[in-house]
ZAMITI-466284 format. One record per residue (C-alpha): chain; y, x, z; residue in three letters. Coordinates in pm, 1 decimal. Layout:
+--------+----------+----------+----------+---------+
: cadena :        y :        x :        z : residuo :
+--------+----------+----------+----------+---------+
:      A :        Y :        X :        Z :     ala :
...
+--------+----------+----------+----------+---------+
END
This chain:
+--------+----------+----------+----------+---------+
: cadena :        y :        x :        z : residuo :
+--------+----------+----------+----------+---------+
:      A :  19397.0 :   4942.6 :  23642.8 :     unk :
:      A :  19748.4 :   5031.4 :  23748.8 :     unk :
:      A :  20022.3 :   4972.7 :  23443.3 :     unk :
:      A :  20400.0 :   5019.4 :  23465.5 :     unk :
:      A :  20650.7 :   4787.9 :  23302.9 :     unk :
:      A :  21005.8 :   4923.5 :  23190.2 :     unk :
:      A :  21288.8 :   4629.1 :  23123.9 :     unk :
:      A :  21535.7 :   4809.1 :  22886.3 :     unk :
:      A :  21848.1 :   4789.5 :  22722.8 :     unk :
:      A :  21967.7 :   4815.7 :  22388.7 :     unk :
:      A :  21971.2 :   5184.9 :  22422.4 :     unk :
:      A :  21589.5 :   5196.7 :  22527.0 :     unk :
:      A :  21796.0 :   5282.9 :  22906.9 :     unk :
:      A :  21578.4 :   5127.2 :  23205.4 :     unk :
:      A :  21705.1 :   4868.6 :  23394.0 :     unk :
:      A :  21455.5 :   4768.7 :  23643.2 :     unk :
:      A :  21064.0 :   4883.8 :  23661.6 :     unk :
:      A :  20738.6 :   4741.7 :  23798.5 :     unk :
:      A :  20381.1 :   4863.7 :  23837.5 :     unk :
:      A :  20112.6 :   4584.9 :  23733.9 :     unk :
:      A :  19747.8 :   4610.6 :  23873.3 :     unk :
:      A :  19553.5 :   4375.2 :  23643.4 :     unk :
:      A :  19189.1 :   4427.7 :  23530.2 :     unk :
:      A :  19260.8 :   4536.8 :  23184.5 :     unk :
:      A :  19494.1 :   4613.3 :  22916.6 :     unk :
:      A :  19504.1 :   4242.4 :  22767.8 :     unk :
:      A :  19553.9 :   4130.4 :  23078.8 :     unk :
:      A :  19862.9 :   4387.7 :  23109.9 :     unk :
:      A :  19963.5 :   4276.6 :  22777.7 :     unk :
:      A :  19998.5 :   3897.3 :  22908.2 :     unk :
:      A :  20191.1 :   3943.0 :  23220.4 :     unk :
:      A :  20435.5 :   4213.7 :  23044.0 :     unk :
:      A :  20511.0 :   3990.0 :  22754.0 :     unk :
:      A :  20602.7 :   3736.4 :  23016.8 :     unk :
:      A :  20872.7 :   3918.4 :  23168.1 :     unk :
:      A :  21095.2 :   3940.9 :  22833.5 :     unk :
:      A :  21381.1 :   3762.6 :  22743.3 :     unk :
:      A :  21714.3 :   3891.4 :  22799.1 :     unk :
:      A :  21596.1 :   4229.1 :  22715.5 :     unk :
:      A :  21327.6 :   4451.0 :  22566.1 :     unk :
:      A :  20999.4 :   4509.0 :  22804.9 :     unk :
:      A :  20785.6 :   4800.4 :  22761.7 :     unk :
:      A :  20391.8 :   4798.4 :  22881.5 :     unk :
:      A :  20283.7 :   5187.6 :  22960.3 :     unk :
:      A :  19961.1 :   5329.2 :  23093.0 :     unk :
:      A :  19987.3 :   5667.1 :  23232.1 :     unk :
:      A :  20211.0 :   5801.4 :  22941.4 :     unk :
:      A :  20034.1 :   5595.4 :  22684.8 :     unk :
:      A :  20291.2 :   5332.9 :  22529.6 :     unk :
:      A :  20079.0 :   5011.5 :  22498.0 :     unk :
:      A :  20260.1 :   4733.3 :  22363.7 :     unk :
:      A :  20685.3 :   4666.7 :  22318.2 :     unk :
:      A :  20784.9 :   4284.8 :  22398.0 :     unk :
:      A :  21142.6 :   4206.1 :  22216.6 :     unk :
:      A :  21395.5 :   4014.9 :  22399.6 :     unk :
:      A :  21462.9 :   3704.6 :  22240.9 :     unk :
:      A :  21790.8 :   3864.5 :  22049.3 :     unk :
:      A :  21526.6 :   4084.0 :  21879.5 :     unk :
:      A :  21288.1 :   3851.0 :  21823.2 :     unk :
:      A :  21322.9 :   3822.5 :  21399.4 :     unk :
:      A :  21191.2 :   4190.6 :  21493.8 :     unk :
:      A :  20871.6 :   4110.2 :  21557.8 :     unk :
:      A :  20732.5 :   3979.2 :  21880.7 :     unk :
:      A :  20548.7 :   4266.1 :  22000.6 :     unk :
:      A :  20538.4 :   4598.9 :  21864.0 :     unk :
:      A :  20215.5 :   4814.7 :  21864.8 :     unk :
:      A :  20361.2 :   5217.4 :  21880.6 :     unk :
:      A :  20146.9 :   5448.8 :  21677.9 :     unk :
+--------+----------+----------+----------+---------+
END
């Protein structure tokens, strides 16, 4: 399954993107929530939100953030 990744900034404003082919949404899940740190990451299929990672500076935020 193809998955896109969008590294934002405070202002939810992209910075960089990536598609992820992995073999399901967990999957998705793990590889997105390694690319955080310096800034938000959010994990989208199609126009589905899946799953927000917080950057470390938002981390007393919650970890990850399930929309809906």
């Amino acid at each position: 399954m193809r998955y896109k990744v969008f590294m934002v900034d405070s202002g939810r404003r992209v910075i960089c993107a990536a598609k992820l082919d992995c073999i399901d949404e967990q999957a998705a899940r793990r590889r997105a929530e390694q690319m955080h740190g310096e800034h938000d990451v959010e994990l989208w299929d199609g126009d589905r939100l899946v799953a927000v990672f917080r950057s470390a500076s938002n981390e007393d935020l919650g970890r990850a953030r399930d929309p809906g």
